[in-house]
C-alpha positions in Angstrom: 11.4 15.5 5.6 13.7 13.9 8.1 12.1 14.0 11.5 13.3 15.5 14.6 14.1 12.5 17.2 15.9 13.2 20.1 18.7 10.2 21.1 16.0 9.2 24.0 13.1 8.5 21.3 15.0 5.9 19.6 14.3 3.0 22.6 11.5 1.4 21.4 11.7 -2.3 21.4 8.1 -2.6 20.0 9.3 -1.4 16.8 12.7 -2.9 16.4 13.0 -7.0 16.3 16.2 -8.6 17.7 14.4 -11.8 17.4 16.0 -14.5 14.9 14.1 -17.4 13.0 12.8 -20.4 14.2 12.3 -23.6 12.1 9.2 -23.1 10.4 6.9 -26.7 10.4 4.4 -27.3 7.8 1.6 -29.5 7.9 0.9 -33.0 5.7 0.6 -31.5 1.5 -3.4 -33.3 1.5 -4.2 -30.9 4.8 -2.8 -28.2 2.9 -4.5 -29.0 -0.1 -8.0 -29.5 1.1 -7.8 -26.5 3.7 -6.7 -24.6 0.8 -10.0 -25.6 -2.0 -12.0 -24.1 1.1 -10.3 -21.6 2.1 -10.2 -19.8 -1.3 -13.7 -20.7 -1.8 -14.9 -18.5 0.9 -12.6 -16.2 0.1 -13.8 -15.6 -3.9 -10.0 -15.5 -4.9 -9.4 -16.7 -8.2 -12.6 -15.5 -10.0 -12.1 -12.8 -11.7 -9.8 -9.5 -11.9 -11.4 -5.8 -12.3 -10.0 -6.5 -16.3 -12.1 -9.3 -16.9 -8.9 -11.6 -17.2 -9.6 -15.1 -15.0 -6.4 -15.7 -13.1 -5.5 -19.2 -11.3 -3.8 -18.2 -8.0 -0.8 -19.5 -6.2 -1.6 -22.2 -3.7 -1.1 -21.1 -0.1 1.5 -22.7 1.6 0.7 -23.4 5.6 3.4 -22.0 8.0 3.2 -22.9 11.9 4.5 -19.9 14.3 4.2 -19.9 18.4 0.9 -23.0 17.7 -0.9 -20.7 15.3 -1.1 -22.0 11.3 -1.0 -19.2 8.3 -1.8 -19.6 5.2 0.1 -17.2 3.2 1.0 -16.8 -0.9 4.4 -15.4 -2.1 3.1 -12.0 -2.8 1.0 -11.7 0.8 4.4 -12.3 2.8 6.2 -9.3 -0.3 3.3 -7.4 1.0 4.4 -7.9 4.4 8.0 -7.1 3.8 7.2 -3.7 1.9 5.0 -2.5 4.8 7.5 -3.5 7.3 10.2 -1.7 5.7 8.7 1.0 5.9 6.8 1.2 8.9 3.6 2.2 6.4 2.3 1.9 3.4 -0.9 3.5 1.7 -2.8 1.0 0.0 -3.0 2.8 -3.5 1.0 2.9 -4.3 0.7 -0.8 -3.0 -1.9 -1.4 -5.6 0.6 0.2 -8.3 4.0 -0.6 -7.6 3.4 -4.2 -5.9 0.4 -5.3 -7.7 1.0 -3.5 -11.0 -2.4 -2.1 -10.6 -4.9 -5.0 -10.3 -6.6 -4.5 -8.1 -8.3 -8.1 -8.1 -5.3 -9.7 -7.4 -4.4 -7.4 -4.5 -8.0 -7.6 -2.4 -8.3 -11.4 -1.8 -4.3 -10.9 -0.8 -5.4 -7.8 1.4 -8.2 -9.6 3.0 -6.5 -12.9 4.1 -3.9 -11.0 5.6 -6.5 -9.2 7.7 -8.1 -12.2 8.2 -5.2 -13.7 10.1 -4.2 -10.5 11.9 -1.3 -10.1 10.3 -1.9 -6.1 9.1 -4.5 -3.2 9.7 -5.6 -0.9 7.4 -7.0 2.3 8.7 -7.9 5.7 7.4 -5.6 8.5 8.3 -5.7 11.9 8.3 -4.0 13.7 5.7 -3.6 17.9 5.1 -4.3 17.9 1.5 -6.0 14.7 1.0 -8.7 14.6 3.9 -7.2 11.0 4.7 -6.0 7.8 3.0 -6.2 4.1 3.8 -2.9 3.2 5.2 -2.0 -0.1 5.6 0.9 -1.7 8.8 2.0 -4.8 10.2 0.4 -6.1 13.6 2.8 -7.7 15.9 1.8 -10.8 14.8 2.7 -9.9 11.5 5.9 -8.4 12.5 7.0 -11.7 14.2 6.2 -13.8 11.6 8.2 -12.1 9.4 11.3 -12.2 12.1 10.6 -15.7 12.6 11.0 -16.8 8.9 13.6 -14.5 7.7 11.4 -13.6 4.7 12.7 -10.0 4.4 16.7 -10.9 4.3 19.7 -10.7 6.6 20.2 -7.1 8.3 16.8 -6.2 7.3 15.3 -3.9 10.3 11.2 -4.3 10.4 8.4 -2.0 11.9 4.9 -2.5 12.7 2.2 0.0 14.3 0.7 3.5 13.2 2.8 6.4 14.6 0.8 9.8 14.6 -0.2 11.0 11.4 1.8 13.0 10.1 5.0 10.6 10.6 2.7 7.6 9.0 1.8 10.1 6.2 5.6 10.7 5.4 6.9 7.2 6.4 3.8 6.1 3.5 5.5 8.6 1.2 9.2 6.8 1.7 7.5 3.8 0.1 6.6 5.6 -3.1 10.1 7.5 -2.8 12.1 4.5 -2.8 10.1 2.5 -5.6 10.8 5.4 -7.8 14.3 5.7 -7.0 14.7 1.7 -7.1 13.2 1.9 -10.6 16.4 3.9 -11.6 18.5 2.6 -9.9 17.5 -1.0 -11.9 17.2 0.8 -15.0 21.2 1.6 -14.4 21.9 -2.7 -14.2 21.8 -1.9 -9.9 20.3 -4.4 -7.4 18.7 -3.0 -4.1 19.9 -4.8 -1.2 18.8 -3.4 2.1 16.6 -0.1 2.9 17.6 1.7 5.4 15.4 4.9 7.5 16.4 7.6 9.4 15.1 6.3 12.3 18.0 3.4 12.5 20.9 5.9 11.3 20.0 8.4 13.9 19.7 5.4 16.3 23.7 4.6 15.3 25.2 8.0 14.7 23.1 9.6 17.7 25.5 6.6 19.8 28.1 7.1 18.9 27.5 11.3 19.4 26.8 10.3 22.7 30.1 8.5 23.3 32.1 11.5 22.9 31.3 13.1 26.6 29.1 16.0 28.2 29.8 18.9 26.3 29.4 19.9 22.7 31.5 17.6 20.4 34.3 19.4 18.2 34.1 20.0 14.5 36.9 17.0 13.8 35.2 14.9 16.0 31.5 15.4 14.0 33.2 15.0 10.8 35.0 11.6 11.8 31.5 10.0 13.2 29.7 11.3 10.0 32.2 10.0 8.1 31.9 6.3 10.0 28.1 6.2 9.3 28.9 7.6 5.6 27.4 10.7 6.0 29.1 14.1 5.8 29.2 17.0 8.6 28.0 20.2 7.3 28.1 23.4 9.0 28.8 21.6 12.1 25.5 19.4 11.8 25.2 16.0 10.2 22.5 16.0 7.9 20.5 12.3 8.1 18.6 11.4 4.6 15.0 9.8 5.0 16.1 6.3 3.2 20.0 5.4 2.6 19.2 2.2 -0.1 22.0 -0.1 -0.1 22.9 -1.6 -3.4 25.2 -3.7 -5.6 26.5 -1.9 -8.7 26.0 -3.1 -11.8 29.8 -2.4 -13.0 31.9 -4.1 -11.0 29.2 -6.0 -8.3 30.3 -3.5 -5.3 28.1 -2.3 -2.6 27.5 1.0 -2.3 24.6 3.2 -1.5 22.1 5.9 -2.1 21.1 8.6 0.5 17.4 9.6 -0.5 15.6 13.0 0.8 11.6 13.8 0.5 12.0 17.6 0.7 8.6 19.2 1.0 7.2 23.0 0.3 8.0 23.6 4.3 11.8 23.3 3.6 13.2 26.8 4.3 16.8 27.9 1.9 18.9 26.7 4.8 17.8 23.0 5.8 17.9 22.1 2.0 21.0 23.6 1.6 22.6 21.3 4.1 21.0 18.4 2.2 22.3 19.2 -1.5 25.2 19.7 0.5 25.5 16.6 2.3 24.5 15.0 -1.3 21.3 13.4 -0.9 19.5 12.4 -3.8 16.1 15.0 -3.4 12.8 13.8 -4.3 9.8 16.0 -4.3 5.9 16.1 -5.1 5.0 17.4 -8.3 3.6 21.0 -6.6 6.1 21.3 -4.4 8.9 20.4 -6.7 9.0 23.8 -8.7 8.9 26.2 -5.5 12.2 24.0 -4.6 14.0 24.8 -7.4 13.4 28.3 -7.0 14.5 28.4 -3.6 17.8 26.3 -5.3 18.2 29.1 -7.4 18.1 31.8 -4.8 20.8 29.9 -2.7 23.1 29.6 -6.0 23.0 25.9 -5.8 22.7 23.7 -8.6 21.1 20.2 -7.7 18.3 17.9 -9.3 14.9 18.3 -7.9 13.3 14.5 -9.2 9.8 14.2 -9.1 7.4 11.8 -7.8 
């Protein structure tokens, strides 16, 4: 469900970091050390899992941004990086796809985060839910990822809730694109850079504007679709939800993958366009069957995956 920005929506410097790294400084190893015995102390990491199993957890490592210290692990800042991604993430599919399901390894994680200010979680609204915890990166958060670089070169980052419904679906993306990055790895691929609709519109909506008052011609639609790697159809350029950039596994090329969540909403037309344009369309489970029948009415014969 791609949502409907028009070009003046997409200045927002609160979301969008053009900030670059600074050289991270680390305290002495023994204050590391002994901060650390107390902090997990307090904390009750490193006791025991919902299984039972006793796991010893990674040793914080201190990180000094702007005069404030963080102690963070490995898989706190990969938290980070998947919420900021994504704008949003609900705390459940972070549990299964991040965590692998335990639970007691994410909550100590979860909580020194919070802790240091570095994400929110709150409950939001949902239609067919009630609501869900959704967790997002503060700005504090936000710049200490910027700062260190931890989520790779070209990466763009988000942080802050957005109304409901657009955190609901931007939660969604997450689950979307860890399904489609699971086959895409099964197929010997490597993700490289995720990238939302909200930074393609950004580019192509530009470029649009470039061309003059007026309404832009056919030829001139198809040649900036075709610079952003999209294609024009029916005088529109359809824009997927996630384009994932990745390496092939055959001969190390980049190339990429233009992902659609197509809901029950979607009318014969608008998904039309999108088989058309070639996304790969993923759907829930209930609403994945009245989208094949609409498929079927329009004569068009495309995958409907399942999450």
């Amino acid at each position: 469900m791609s949502r409907g920005y028009e070009p003046e929506e997409f200045i927002d410097p609160r979301q969008v970091s053009e900030e670059r790294g600074r050289k991270v400084q680390q305290p002495s190893r023994d204050d590391e050390s002994r901060d650390q015995v107390r902090e997990e102390h307090a904390q009750g990491a490193g006791s025991h899992t919902d299984s039972g199993v006793a796991r010893s957890p990674e040793l914080r490592q201190a990180y000094e941004i702007r005069g404030r210290t963080y102690r963070l692990r490995t898989s706190e800042i990969a938290t980070m990086v998947e919420a900021s991604m994504f704008r949003t993430v609900a705390q459940e599919d972070l549990t299964e796809f991040a965590y692998g399901g335990d639970k007691g390894r994410i909550r100590p994680d979860i909580e020194n985060l919070m802790h240091q200010g570095l994400v929110e979680i709150e409950s939001i609204p949902h239609e067919e839910m009630g609501s869900r915890k959704l967790l997002t990166l503060t700005k504090n958060g936000h710049r200490f990822l910027t700062e260190t670089q931890s989520a790779g070169k070209g990466q763009v980052l988000y942080h802050g809730f957005t109304k409901p419904r657009e955190a609901n679906h931007d939660a969604d993306l997450f689950r979307l694109y860890q399904k489609a990055a699971e086959k895409i790895e099964r197929q010997g691929g490597r993700n490289l850079r995720v990238v939302l609709d909200y930074e393609m519109k950004k580019r192509l909506y530009r470029d649009l504007a470039k061309l003059g008052p007026g309404r832009a011609s056919s030829e001139q639609k198809h040649l900036v679709a075709e610079r952003h790697g999209l294609q024009a159809v029916r005088g529109k350029i359809p824009v997927p939800d996630i384009s994932d950039r990745i390496r092939s596994a055959r001969d190390g090329e980049r190339a990429r993958v233009d992902l659609e969540l197509a809901t029950s909403h979607y009318q014969g037309r608008n998904l039309e366009e999108k088989v058309r344009a070639g996304f790969s369309i993923y759907a829930h489970a209930e609403d994945a069957l009245k989208l094949r029948r609409v498929l079927g009415q329009q004569e068009l014969t495309a995958e409907i995956l399942s999450l």
